[in-house]
N, C-alpha and C positions, 0 to 999 in steps of 0.2 A: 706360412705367414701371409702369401697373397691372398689366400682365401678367407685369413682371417678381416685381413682390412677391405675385402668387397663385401663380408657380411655385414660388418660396419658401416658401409654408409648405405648399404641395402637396405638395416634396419634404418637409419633415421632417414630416411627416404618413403620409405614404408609407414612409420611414424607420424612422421607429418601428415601423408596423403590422409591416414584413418583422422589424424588429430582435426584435418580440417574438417572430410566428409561426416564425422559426428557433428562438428559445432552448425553445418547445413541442416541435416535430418532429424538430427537429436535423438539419435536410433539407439533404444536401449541394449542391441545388440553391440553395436560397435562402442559402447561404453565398455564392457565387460571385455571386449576382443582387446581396447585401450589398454582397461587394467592390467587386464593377462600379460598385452606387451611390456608395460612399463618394466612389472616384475622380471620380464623375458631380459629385459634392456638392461636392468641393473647388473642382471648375472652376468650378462656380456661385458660388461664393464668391470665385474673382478675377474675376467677370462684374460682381459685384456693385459691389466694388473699383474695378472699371474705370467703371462706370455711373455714382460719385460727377463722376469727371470731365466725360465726357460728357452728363451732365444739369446741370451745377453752372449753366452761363450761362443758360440758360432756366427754369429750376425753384431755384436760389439753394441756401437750409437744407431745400429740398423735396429734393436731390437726395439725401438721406443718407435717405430712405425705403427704398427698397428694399435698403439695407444694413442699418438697421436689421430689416426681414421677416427679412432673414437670420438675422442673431442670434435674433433670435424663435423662426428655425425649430430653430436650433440647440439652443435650449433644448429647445423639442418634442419635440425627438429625443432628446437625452439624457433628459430627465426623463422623457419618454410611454414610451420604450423600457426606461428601469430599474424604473419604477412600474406599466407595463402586464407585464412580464414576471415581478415578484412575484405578482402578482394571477394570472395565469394559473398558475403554477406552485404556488399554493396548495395544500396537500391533497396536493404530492407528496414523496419522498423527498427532495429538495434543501432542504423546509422543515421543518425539523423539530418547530417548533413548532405548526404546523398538520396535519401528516400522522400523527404517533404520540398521537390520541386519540382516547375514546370505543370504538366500535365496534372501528376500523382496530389500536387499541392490546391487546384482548381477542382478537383473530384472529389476530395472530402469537404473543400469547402463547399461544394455545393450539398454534400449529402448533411453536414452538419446542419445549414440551412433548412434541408429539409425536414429533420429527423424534429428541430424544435418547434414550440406550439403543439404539440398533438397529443400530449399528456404521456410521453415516453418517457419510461426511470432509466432503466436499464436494459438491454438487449447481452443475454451468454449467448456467444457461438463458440464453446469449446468443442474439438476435435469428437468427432465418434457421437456426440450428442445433440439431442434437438434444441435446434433454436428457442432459445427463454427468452420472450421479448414481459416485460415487468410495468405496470403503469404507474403514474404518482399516485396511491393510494385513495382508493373512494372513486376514482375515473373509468369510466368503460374502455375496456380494451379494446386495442385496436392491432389491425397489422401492420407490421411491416414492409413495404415495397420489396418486392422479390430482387430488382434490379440493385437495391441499397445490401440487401444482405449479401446478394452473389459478391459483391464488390468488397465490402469487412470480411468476409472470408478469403477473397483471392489477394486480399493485402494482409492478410494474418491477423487480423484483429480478435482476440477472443473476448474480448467485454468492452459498451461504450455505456455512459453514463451522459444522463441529458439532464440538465437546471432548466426547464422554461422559464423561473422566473428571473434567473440572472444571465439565458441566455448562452451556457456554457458548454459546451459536449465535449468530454473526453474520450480518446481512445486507446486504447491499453493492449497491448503486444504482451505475450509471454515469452523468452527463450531463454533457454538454459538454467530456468528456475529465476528469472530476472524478466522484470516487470519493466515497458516504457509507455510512458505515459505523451500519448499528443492530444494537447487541451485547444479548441478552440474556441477563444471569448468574443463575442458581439460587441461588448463595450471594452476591450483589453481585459488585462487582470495586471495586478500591481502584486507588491512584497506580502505576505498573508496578516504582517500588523496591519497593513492601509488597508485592507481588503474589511469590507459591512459582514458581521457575524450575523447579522438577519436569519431568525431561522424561519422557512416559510414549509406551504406545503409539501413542495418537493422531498422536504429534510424528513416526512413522516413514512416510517415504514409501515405501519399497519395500526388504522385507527382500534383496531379490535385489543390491542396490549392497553390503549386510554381504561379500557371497559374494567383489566384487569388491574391495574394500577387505584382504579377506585376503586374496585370491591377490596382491597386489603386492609381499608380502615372499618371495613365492615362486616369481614367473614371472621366468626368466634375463632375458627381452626388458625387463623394467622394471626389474632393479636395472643392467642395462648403459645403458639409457635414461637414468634420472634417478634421487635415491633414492625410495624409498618413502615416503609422506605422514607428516603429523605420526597422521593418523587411524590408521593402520596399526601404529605404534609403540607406542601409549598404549594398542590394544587389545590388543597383543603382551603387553605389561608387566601389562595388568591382568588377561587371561583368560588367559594362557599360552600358550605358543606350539604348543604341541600344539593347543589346542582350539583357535584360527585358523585352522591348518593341516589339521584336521578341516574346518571350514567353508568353507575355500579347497576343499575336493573334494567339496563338494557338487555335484550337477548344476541344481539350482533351489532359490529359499526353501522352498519347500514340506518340503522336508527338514530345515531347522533346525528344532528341537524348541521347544516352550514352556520349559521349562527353560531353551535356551541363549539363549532371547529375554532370558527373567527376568535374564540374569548380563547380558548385553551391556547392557540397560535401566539394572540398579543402575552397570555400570563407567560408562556415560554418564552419570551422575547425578554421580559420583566426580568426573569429569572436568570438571564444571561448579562445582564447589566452591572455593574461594577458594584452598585446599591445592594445589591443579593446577598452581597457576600459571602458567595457558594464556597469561596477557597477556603474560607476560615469556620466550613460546620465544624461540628465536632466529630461527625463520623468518618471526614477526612483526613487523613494524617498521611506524612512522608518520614518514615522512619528506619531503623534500622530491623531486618529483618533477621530466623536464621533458617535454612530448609537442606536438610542432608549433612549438618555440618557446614553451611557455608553463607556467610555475613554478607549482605548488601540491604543497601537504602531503596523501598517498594512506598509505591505510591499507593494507598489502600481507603479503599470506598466502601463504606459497611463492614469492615473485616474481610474485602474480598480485594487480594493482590493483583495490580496492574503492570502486564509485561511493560518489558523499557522497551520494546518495538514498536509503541502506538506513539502518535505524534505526540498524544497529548502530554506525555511522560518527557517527552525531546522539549516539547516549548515549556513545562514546569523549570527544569534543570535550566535554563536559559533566563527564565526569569528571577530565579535565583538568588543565580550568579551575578545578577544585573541588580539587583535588592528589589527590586520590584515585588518581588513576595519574600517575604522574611518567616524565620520561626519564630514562633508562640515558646514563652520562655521554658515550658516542657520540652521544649525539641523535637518534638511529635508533629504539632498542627501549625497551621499556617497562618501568616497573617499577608493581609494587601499593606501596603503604605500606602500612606496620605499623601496629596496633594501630587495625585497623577498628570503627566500630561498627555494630552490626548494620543500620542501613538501607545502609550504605557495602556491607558486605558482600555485599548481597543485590543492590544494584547491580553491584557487581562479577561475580557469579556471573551474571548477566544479561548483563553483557558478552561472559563466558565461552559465554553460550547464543549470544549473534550471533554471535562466532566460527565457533564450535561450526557453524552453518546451512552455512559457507562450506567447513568442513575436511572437514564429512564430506559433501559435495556433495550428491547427490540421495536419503543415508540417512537427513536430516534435516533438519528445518523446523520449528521453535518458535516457536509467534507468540504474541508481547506482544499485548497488548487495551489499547491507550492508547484513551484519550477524554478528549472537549474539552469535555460537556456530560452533567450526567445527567438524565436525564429524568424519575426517579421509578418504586419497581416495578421494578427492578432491572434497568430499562433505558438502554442509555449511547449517547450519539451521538460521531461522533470524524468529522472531514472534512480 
């Protein structure tokens, strides 16, 4: 029996320590050592079960000792593994309230500071891999300070994201399959309705997808294919179809002009305006769907279904509920209401932006800066 209750708390002792030193390393070893235990843990726990019987005539109200270690140990492990894993994880990006002060807090603001103006999108520095530093499209690359990257590595950072035109640099932690996000704004950032859905250079991923988006209303193979996108049309109507068709014969971006950035930039802006009435095309619908056997409501752009894990699907449902978009009396497509007021509207145009991400596929990427906590200093956490 003695032996049974020192295994007991030997296991959740043991438990804990790996439960902690995995949530530190995130060693896919000790995940798997985890599992094996847990399974190990259960059994012990119908051993225990079993022991009350088997000890009952000899040992009486003594036999519930070593069920009782159990429980004890249980606790150990739950408790020593949730409170020893805060404790080690002190001081890192998963804690916010520990990690973004003093010293740690005047270092990124100064590299934030630094990293904008210089035409930086994005910098990967995931584990094992080379540094990807990414420009705003059409801009000559450049490097990154050696002393700025040594530093996003020795604080964990595996991806930052830089707005020059609004000023904005985030930095993005990974653990344990969970993402945190530290945004820091030049001008603050407010709730994402208040926030200007402006979409500027920054927001373009690769002027070379414009090129491809206007050759579709012009290659025989894609109007006998399928029609041309809603993308295709709306820049037809808005730049004219000459200058499309100009651009459809381009051989690379490199050839669209600044000029023709500037028009296609303002028609994008146009198109994001409540005027558009991007929510209520026809090739938009929020309907019910069915795949494998199983019924939900999918938000569908061309016939092509949108996971409910992209915002844009989170803020449709919200506006909703709110009436702010209503259904179209088929129950398929959408309608805006009338007589918006200006935070409705700006939500709206926001929507138009998450659209917007999907219709014109890899021409564009607009990211909202939500957060869940501000930090003060015009720094915001969001997880």
């Amino acid at each position: 029996m003695k032996a049974l209750i020192k295994l007991n708390f030997a296991a959740g002792l043991f438990f804990a320590a790996t439960t902690i030193e995995f949530a530190r390393t995130e060693s896919p070893l000790l995940l798997l050592v985890n599992i094996a235990f847990l399974v190990g843990f259960c059994v012990l726990g119908v051993i225990n079960l079993a022991s009350i019987v088997t000890l009952w005539n000899r040992h009486g109200v003594g036999a519930l000792a070593p069920f009782g270690s159990f429980a004890a140990a249980v606790v150990i492990w739950f408790f020593g593994g949730r409170y020893g894993t805060d404790l080690v994880l002190r001081g890192t990006p998963s804690r916010p309230d520990s990690f973004l002060r003093g010293g740690t807090r005047e270092e990124l603001t100064l590299m934030a500071n630094q990293l904008i103006g210089n035409g930086f999108k994005e910098i990967l520095l995931f584990p094992g891999k080379p540094t990807d530093v990414r420009m705003i499209a059409g801009r000559q690359q450049k490097d990154v300070r050696p002393e700025v990257l040594a530093a996003l590595r020795r604080f964990g950072f595996q991806t930052v994201y830089v707005d020059d035109v609004q000023g904005i640099v985030q930095f993005s932690y990974n653990h344990l399959r969970h993402w945190y996000d530290y945004t820091w704004a030049k001008n603050g950032l407010s709730e994402q309705r208040f926030m200007p859905p402006t979409i500027s250079e920054v927001d373009i991923d690769t002027w070379g997808q414009l090129i491809k988006i206007a050759k579709e209303g012009t290659s025989e193979k894609k109007q006998r294919d399928c029609e041309p996108g809603i993308a295709y049309f709306y820049l037809r109507d808005s730049l004219g179809k000459e200058t499309l068709d100009r651009i459809a014969a381009y051989p690379s971006s490199s050839t669209i002009s600044d000029q023709e950035k500037d028009l296609v930039l303002s028609a994008l802006n146009k198109h994001v305006g409540v005027s558009s009435a991007l929510a209520e095309h026809p090739q938009i619908t929020y309907e019910q769907t069915s795949w494998l056997g199983q019924t939900e409501v999918t938000l569908n752009i061309s016939g092509g279904s949108i996971g409910h894990g992209f915002w844009v699907v989170t803020l449709l449902k919200q506006l909703l509920s709110e009436g702010v978009i209503t259904y179209a009396p088929d129950g398929r497509h959408l309608r805006i209401k009338t007589n918006l007021t200006n935070t409705e509207r700006n939500q709206v145009e926001w929507l138009h932006v998450g659209l917007m991400n999907f219709i014109y596929s890899n021409f564009l990427e607009k990211r909202p800066h939500p957060f869940t906590k501000d930090l003060g200093g015009n720094w915001y956490f969001n997880e």
